[in-house]
C-alpha positions in Angstrom: 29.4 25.9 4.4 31.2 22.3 3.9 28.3 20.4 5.6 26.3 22.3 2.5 28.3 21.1 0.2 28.6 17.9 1.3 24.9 17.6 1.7 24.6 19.0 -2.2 26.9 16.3 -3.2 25.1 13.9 -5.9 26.0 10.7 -3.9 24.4 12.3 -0.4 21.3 13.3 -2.5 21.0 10.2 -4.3 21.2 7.7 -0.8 18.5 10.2 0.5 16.2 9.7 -1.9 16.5 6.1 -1.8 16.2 6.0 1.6 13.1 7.6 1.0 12.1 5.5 -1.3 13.2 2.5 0.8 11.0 4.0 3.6 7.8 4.8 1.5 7.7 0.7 0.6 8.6 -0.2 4.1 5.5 2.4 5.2 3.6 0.7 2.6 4.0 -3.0 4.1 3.4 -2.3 7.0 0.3 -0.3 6.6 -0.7 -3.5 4.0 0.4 -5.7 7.1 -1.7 -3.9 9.9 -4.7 -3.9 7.5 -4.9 -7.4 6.7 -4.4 -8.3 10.1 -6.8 -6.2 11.5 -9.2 -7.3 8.8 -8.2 -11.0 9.7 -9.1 -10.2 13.2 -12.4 -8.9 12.3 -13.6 -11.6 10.3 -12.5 -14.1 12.8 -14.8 -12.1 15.2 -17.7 -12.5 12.9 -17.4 -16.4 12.4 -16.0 -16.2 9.0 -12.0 -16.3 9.0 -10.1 -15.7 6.0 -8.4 -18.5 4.5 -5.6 -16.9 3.0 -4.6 -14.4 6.3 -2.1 -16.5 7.9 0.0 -17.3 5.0 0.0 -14.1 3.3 0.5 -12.2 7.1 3.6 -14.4 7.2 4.6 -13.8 3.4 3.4 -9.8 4.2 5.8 -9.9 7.3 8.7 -11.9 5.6 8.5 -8.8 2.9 8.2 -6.1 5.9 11.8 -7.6 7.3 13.7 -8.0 4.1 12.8 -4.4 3.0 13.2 -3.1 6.1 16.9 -4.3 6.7 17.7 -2.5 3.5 16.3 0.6 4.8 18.5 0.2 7.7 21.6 -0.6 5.4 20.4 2.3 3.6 20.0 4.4 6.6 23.3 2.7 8.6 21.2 1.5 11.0 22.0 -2.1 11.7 23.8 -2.7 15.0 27.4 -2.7 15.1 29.7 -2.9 17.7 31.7 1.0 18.2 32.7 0.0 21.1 35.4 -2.2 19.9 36.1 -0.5 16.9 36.5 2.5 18.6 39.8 1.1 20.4 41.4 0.9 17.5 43.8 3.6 16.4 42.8 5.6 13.4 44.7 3.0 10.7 43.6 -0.5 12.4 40.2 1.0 12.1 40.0 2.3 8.9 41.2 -1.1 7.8 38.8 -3.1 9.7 36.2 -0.7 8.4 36.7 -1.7 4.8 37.7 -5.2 5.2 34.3 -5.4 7.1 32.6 -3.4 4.6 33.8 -5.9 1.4 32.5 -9.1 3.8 29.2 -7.3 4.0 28.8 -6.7 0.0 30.5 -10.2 -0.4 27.6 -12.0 1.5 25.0 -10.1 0.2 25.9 -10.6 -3.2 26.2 -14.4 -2.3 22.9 -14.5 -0.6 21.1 -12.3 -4.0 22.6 -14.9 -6.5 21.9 -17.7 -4.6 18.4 -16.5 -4.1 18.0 -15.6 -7.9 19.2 -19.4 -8.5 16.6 -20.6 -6.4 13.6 -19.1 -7.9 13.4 -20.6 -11.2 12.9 -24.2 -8.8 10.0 -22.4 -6.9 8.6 -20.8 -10.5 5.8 -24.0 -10.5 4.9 -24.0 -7.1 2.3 -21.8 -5.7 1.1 -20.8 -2.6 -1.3 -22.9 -0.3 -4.2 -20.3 0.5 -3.4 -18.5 -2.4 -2.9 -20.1 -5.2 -2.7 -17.6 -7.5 0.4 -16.7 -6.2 3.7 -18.5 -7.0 6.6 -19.5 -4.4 9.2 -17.9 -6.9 7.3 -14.5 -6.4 6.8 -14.6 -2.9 10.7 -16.2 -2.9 11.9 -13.0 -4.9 12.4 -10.7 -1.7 15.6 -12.0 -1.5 17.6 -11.4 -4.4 15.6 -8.3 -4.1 16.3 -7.0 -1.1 19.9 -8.4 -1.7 20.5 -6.0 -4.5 18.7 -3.1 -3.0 21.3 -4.0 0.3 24.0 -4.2 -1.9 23.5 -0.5 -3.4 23.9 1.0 0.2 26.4 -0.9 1.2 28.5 0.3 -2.3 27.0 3.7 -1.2 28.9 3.3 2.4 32.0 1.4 1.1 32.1 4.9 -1.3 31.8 7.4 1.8 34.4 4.6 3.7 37.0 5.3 1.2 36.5 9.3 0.4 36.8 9.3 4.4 33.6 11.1 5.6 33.0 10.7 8.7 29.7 8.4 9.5 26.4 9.9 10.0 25.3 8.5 14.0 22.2 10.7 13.9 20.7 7.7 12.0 20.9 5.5 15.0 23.0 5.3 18.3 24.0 1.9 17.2 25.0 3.0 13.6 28.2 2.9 13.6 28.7 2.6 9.6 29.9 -1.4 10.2 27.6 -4.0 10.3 
């Protein structure tokens, strides 16, 4: 009964639906990501390679990591070390959980301003092979991904302090601390 009404609790339902969501776009780039370079591959076969399929595999792939390490915040999937933590008593390590959990929203907020900074310098230049497409847009994935980072780590700084115990089904390396 309490793991249903934990589970019915608007916070749980809300970080599994943007999981879901996180996973869906993460699905989606990499599906986009096999398919151009399969296509790549194929017209290389044929004598007549793409010009834009190295730079957009990279920019493709670039996207494909920053997503996916919010998925994994999102998920509490990034490697940790438990083992460590896990000598602690009960008080050092619910201290070093939150202390750890603040430098991990503290960076990633750094890293998304910086990275919003940055892209009005990048909003004139555009891409080599695709020139259509600007640096700044390209760019964007990180205060992107910064902010969508940032929401599951409040989300896991929130479960933290209301002391739920963190989900390892996720991962056998989740350990809720990154």
């Amino acid at each position: 009964m309490a793991q249903t009404a934990a589970a019915s609790h608007p916070l749980v339902r809300f970080r599994e639906r943007y999981a879901l969501g996180l996973e869906r776009l993460v699905i989606l780039l990499m599906v986009v990501l096999a398919g151009e370079v399969v296509l790549g591959v194929f017209m290389r076969a044929i004598g007549r390679p793409l010009l834009w399929y190295d730079e957009m595999a990279s920019v493709l792939l670039a996207w494909l990591t920053f997503y996916g390490s919010a998925l994994a915040s999102a998920r509490r999937a990034h490697i940790g070390c438990p083992e460590l933590v896990d000598q602690l008593s009960a008080g050092p390590r619910r201290a070093f959980a939150l202390i750890s959990q603040i430098l991990v929203i503290a960076f990633f907020a750094l890293v998304g301003w910086v990275g919003a900074d940055i892209l009005p310098v990048l909003a004139d230049e555009m891409m080599v092979s695709v020139p259509w497409l600007s640096a700044a847009m390209v760019q964007s994935v990180i205060p992107v991904s910064a902010a969508l980072i940032l929401v599951a780590e409040f989300l896991n700084l929130i479960d933290l302090i209301r002391a739920q115990p963190v989900d390892r089904s996720a991962s056998s390396l989740a350990d809720g601390l990154h």
